[in-house]
N, C-alpha and C positions, 0 to 999 in steps of 0.2 A: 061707494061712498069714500069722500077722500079721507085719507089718512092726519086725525089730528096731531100736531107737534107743538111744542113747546122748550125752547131755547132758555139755557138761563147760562147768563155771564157773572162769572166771578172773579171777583180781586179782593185784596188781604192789603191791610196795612197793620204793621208791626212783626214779633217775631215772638216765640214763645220763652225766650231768654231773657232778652235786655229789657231793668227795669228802672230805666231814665227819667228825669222830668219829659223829653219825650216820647215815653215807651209808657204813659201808662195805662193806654188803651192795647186791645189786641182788635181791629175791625175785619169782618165780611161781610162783603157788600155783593148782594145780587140782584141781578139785571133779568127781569122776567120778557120774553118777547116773541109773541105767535107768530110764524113765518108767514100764515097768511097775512098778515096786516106788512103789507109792504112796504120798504122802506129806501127803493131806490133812488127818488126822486130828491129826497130829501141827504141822501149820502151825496148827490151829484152836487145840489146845492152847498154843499160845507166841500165837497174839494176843489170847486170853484172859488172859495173864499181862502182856500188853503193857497191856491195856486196864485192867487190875486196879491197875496203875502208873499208869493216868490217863496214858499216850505212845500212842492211836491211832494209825493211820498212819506207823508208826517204819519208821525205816530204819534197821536195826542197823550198828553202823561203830564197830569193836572202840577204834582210837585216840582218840575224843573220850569217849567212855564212859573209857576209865583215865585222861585227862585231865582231866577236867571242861570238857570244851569245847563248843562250839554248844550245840545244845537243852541238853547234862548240866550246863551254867555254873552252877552254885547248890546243885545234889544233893549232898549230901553222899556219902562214899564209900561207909558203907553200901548207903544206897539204888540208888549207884551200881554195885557188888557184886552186890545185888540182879537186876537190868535183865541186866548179864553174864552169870551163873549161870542167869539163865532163857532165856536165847538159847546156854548151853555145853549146855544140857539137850536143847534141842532136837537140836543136831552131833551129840551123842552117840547119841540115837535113832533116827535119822538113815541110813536104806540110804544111804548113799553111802562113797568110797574115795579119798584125795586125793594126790597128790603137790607136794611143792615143788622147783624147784629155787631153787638158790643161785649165785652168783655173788659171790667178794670182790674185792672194787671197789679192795681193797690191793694186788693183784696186777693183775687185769683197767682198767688207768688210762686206757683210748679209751673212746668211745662204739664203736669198732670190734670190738674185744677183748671188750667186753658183748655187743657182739652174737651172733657168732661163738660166745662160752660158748653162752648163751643156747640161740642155734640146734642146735648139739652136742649139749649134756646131753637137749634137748630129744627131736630125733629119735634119741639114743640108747634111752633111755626106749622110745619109741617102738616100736623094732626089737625091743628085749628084748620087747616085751609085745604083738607084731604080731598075734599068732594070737587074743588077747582082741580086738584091736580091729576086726581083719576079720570077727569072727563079727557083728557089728552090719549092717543095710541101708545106715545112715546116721546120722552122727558129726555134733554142732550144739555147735559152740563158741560160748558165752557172754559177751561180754564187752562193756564201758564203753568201750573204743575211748579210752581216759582219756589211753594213751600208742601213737601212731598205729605206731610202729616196733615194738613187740612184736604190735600185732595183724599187721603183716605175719609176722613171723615164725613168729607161730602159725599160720593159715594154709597157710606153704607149706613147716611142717614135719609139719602135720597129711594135707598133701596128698600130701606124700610116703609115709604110711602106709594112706591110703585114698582111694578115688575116689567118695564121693560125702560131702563134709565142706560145710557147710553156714557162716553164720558169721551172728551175729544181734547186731546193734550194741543193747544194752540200754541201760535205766534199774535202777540198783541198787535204789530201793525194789520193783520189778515181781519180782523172784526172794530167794526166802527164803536160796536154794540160792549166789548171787554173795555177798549177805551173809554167809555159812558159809567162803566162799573171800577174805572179807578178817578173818573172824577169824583164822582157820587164818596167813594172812599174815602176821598181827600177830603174834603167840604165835612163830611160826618167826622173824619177827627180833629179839624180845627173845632167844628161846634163843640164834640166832647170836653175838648180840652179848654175852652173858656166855660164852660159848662161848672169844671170844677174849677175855676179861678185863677187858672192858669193865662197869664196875658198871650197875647199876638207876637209873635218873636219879628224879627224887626223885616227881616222877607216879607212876612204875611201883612204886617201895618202897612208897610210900604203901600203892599197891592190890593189889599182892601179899604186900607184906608181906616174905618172901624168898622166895630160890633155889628153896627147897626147898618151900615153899608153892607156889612158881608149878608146880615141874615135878609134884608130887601130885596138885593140883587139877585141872591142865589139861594139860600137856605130856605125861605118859603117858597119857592119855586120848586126845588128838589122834593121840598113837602105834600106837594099836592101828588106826585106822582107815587106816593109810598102806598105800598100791597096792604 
């Protein structure tokens, strides 16, 4: 019988310190994705679209694309829209199922209290959704290791849900699937942060344009694929 598995990618936006107009979310965002449900065709398809942009060897990273920052410093937005939309095409194709959580950082004000959300919401999740995750042989969480106190947490709330969790310190250009989990990232805390009435800072108007462009295009889109 073959061996069930189950992939899960993770990315973080924020930090458990700074509490900024833009720090007042802390998010993790994960990327659930059975290795049997294959995904080649579809990664071939987005690096032909990479390549077609003249950006081989991209590593997609949702913030400096709406910025125009690092490699995107000179693209116009267009072109910049462009790159976006062919990496939103991709999620959307996409056998996979994500969850985020949240934490507001207006309420939760330790690195203590982050954590603790953090760990809660986390293995709550978790408990809710035990009987999917136990049907697996073996659970391999994904992640950049970017911020050393959440990968503990994931670990030993993932541990708490199964006995043979696995943990595999990446590089985000090597998985299509971690880039997919800092789009997801990004999209969730723009939502958050109009959510509490916080405007579009003038990056994000630019490239969404508005509210209601952003939630059309993408936010009920990222919606449907929620765990």
């Amino acid at each position: 019988m073959a061996i069930r598995e189950l992939n899960i990618f993770v990315d973080e936006s924020g930090d458990f310190s700074s509490f900024g107009v833009e720090d007042y979310f802390y998010i993790v965002s994960l990327v659930f994705h059975e290795p049997s449900n294959d995904i080649t065709s579809i990664v071939k398809t987005l690096n032909d679209d990479f390549n077609f942009f003249k950006i081989p060897d991209f590593t997609a990273h949702a913030s400096p694309i709406i910025r125009g920052a690092k490699e995107f410093y000179g693209k116009t937005i267009p072109q910049r829209q462009q790159i976006f939309n062919a990496f939103f095409r991709f999620i959307k194709k996409s056998p996979i199922r994500h969850k985020s959580i949240v934490v507001d950082k207006k309420i939760r004000k330790s690195q203590k209290h982050i954590t603790v959300d953090i760990f809660d919401q986390l293995l709550s999740f978790l408990r809710d959704n035990l009987s999917y995750f136990q049907g697996f042989d073996v659970i391999t969480i994904y992640y950049d290791n970017g911020q050393q106190d959440l990968g503990k947490i994931l670990q030993t709330a993932l541990n708490n849900a199964h006995s043979n969790v696995a943990f595999r310190k990446i590089k985000p250009f090597d998985y299509k699937l971690f880039q997919v989990a800092d789009f997801i990232c990004t999209l969730e805390f723009v939502r958050q942060k109009l959510a509490c009435g916080v405007k579009l800072n003038n990056s994000e108007k630019s490239f969404f344009r508005s509210h209601s462009s952003l939630r059309n295009k993408y936010l009920q889109h990222i919606d449907r694929l929620n765990f």
